[in-house]
LOVO-808710 format. One record per atom (N, C-alpha, C): residue number from 0; z negated, y negated, x. Coordinates in Angstrom, 1 decimal, padded with zeros to 4 digits. Layout:
N
{pt NUM, {Z, Y, X}}
...
This chain:
85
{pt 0, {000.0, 001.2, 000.8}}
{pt 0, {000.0, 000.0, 000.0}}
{pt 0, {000.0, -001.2, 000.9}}
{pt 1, {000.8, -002.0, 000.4}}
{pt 1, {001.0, -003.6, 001.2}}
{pt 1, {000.1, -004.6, 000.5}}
{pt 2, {-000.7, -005.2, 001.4}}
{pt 2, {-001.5, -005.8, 000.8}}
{pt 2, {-000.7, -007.4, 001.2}}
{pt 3, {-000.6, -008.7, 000.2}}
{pt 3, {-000.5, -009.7, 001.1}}
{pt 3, {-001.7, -010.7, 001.6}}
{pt 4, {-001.0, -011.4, 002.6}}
{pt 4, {-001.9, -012.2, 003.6}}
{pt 4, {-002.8, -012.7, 002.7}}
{pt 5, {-004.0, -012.6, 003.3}}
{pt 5, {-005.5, -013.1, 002.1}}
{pt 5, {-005.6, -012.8, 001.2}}
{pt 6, {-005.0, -011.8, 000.7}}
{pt 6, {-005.7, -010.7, -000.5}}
{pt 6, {-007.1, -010.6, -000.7}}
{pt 7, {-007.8, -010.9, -001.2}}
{pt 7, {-009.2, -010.1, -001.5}}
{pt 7, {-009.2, -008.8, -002.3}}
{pt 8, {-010.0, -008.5, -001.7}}
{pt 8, {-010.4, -006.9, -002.1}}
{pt 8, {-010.7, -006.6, -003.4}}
{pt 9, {-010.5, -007.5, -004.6}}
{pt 9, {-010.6, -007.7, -005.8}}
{pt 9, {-008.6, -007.8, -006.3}}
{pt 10, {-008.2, -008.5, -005.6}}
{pt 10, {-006.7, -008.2, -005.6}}
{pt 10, {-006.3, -006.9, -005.2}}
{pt 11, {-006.6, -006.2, -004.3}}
{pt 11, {-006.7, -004.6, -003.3}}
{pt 11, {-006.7, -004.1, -004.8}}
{pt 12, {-008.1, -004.1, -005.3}}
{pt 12, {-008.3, -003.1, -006.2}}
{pt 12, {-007.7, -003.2, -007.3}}
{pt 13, {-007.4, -004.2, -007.9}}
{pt 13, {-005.9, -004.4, -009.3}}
{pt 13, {-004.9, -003.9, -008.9}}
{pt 14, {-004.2, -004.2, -007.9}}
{pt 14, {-003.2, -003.2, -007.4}}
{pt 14, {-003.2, -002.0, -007.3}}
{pt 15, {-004.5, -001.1, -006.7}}
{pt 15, {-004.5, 000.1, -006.6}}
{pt 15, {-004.1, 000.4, -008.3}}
{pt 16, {-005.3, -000.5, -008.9}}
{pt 16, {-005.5, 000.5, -010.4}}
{pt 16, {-004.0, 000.5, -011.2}}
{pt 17, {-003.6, -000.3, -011.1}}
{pt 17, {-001.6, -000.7, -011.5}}
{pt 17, {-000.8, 000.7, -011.0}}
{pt 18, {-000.9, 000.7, -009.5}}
{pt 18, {000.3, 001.5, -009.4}}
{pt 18, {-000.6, 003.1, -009.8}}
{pt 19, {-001.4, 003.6, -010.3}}
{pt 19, {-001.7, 005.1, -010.6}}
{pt 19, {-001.7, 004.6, -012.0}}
{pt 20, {-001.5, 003.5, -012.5}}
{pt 20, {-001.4, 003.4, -014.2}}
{pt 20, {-002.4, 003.0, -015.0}}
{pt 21, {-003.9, 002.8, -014.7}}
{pt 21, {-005.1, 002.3, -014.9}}
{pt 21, {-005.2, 000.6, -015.5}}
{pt 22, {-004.3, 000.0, -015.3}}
{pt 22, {-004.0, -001.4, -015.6}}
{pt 22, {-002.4, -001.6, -015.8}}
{pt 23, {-001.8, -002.2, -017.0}}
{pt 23, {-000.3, -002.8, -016.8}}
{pt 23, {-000.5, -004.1, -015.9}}
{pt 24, {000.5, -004.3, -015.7}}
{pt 24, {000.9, -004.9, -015.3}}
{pt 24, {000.4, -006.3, -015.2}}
{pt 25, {000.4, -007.2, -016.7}}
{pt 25, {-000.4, -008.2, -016.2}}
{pt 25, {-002.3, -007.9, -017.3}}
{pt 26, {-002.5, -007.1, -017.0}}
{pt 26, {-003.7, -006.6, -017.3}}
{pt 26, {-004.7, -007.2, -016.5}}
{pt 27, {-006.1, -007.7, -016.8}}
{pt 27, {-007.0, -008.1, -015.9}}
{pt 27, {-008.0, -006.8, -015.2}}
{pt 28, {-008.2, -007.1, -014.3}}
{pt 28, {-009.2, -005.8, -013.8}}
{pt 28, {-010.4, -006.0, -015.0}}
{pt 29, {-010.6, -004.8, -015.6}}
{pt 29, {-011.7, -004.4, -016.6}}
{pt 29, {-013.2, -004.2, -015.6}}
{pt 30, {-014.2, -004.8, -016.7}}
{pt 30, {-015.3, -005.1, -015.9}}
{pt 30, {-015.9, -003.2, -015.3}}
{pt 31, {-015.3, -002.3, -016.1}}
{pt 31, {-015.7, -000.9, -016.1}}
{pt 31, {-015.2, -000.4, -014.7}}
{pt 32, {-014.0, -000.3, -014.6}}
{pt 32, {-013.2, -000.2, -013.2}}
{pt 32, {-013.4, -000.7, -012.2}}
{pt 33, {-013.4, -002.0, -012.1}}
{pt 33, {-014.1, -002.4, -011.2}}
{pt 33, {-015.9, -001.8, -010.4}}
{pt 34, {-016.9, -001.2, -011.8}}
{pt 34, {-017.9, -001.0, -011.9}}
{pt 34, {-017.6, 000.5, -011.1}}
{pt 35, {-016.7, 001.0, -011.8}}
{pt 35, {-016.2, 002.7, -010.9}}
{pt 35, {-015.9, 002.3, -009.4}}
{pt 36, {-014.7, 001.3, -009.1}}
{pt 36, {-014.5, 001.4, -007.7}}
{pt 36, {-015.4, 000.9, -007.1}}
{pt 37, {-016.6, 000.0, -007.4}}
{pt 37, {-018.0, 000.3, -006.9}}
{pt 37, {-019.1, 001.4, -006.7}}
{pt 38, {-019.0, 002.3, -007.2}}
{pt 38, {-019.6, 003.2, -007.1}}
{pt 38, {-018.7, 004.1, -006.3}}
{pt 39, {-017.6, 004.5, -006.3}}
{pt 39, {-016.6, 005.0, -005.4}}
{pt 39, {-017.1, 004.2, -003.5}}
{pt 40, {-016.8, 003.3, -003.7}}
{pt 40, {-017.3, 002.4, -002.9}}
{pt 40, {-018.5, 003.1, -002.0}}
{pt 41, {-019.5, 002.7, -002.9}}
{pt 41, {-020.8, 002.8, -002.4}}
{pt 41, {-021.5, 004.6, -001.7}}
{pt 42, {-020.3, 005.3, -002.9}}
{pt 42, {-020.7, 006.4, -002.0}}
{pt 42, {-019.9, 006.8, -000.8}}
{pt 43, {-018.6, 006.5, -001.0}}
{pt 43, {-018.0, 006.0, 001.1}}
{pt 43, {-018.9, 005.5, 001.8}}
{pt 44, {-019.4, 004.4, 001.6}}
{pt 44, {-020.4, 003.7, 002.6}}
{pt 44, {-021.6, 004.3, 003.1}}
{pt 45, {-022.0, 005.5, 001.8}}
{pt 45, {-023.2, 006.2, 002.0}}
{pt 45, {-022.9, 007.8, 003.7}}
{pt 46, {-021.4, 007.9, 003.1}}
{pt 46, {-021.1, 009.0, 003.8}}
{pt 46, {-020.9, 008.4, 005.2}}
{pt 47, {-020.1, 007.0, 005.8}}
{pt 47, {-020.4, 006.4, 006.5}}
{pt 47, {-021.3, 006.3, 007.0}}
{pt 48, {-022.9, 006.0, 006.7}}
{pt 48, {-024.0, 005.6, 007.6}}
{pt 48, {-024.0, 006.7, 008.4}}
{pt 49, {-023.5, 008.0, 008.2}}
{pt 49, {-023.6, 009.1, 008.9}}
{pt 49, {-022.9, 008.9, 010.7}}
{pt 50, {-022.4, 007.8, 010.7}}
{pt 50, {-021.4, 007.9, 011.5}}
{pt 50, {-021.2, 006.5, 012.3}}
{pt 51, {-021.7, 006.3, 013.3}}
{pt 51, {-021.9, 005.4, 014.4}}
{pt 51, {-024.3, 005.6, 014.3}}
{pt 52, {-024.1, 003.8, 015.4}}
{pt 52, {-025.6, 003.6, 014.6}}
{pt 52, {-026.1, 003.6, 013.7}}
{pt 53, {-027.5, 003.9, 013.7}}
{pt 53, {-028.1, 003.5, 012.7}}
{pt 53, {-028.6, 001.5, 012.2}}
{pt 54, {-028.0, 001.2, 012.8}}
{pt 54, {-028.3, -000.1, 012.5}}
{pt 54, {-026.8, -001.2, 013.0}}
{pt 55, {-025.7, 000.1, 013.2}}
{pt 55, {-024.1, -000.6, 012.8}}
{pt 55, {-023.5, 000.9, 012.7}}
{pt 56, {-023.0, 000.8, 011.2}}
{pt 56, {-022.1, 002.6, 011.4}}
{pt 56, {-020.7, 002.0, 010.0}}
{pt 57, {-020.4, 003.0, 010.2}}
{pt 57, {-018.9, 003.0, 009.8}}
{pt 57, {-019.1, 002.4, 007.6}}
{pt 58, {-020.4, 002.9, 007.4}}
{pt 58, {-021.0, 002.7, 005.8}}
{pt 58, {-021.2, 000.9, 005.7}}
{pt 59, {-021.6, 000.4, 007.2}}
{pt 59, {-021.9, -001.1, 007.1}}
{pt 59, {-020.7, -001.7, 006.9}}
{pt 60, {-019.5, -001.2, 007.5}}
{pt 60, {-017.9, -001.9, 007.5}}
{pt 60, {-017.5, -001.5, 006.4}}
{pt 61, {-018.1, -000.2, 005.7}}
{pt 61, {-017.1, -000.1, 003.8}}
{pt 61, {-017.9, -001.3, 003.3}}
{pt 62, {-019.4, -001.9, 003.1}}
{pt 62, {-019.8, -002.5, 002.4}}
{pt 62, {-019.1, -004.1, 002.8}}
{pt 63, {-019.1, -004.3, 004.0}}
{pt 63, {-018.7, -005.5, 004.5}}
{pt 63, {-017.6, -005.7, 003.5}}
{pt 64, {-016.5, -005.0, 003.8}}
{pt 64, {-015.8, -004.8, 003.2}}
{pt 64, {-015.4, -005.0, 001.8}}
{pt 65, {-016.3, -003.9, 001.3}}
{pt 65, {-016.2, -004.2, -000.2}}
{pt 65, {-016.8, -005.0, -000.9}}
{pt 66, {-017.8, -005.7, -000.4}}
{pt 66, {-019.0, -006.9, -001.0}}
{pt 66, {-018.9, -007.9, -000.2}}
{pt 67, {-017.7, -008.3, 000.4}}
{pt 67, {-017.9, -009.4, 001.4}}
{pt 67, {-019.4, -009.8, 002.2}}
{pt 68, {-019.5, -009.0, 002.8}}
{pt 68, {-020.6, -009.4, 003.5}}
{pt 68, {-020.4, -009.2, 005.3}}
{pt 69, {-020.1, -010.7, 005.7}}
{pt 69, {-019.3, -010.3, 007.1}}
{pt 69, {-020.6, -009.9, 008.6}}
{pt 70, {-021.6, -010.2, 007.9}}
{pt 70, {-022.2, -010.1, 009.1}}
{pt 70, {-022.6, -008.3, 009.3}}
{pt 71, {-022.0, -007.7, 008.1}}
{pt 71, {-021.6, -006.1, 008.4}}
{pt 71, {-020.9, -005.7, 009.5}}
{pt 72, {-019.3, -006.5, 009.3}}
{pt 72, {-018.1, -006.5, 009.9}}
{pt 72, {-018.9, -006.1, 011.6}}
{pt 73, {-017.6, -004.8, 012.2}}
{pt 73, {-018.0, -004.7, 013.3}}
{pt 73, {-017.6, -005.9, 014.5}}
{pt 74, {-018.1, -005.6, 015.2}}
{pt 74, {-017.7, -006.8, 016.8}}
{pt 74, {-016.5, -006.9, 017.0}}
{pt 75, {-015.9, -007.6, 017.0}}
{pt 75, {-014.6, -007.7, 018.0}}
{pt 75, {-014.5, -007.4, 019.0}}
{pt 76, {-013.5, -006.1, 019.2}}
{pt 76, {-013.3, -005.8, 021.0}}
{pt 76, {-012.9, -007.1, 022.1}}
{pt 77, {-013.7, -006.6, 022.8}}
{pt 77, {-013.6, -007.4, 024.7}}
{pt 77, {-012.0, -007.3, 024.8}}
{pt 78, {-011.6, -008.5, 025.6}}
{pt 78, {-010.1, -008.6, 025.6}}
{pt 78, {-009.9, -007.6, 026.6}}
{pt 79, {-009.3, -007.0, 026.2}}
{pt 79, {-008.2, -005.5, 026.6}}
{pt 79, {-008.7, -004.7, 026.4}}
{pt 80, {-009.9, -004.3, 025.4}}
{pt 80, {-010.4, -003.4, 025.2}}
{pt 80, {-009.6, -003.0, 023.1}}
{pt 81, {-009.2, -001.7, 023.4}}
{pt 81, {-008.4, -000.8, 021.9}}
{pt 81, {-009.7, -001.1, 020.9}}
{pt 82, {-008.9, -001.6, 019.7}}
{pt 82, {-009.9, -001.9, 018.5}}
{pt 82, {-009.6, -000.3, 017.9}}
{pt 83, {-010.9, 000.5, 017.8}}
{pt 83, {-010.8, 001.6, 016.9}}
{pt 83, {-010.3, 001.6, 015.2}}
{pt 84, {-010.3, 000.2, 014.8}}
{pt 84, {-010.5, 000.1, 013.3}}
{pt 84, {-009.0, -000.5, 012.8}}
């Protein structure tokens, strides 16, 4: 899926629910769906804590993510150092 430049993750999710059929076209995201892709969400993020630290792991970056919350977001790699993400 192509997201465009500055999409929020509220746009992400209308789109998703559009193209599997969950919303027409100019349909607004339903407060219920949205309420699912949160809880979908939340248990990604849960299976994530399993995975890095405990106090920065892969569950902090779905939330960041999904809840705007940047001081989740991992570090920026050191110049020349491969961003895993």
């Amino acid at each position: 899926m192509k997201v465009a430049p500055g999409a929020t993750i509220d746009d992400e999710l209308v789109e998703m629910a559009r193209r599997v059929g969950e919303l027409g076209p100019d349909e607004p995201m339903r407060p219920t769906l949205r309420d699912f892709a949160d809880h979908v969400a939340g248990r990604c993020a849960r299976i994530g804590d399993l995975y890095g630290d405990w106090d920065r792991n892969a569950g902090d970056h779905i939330r960041a993510v999904m809840h705007g919350f940047p001081g989740l977001m991992p570090d920026a790699p050191a110049d020349g150092e491969k961003s895993e993400i």
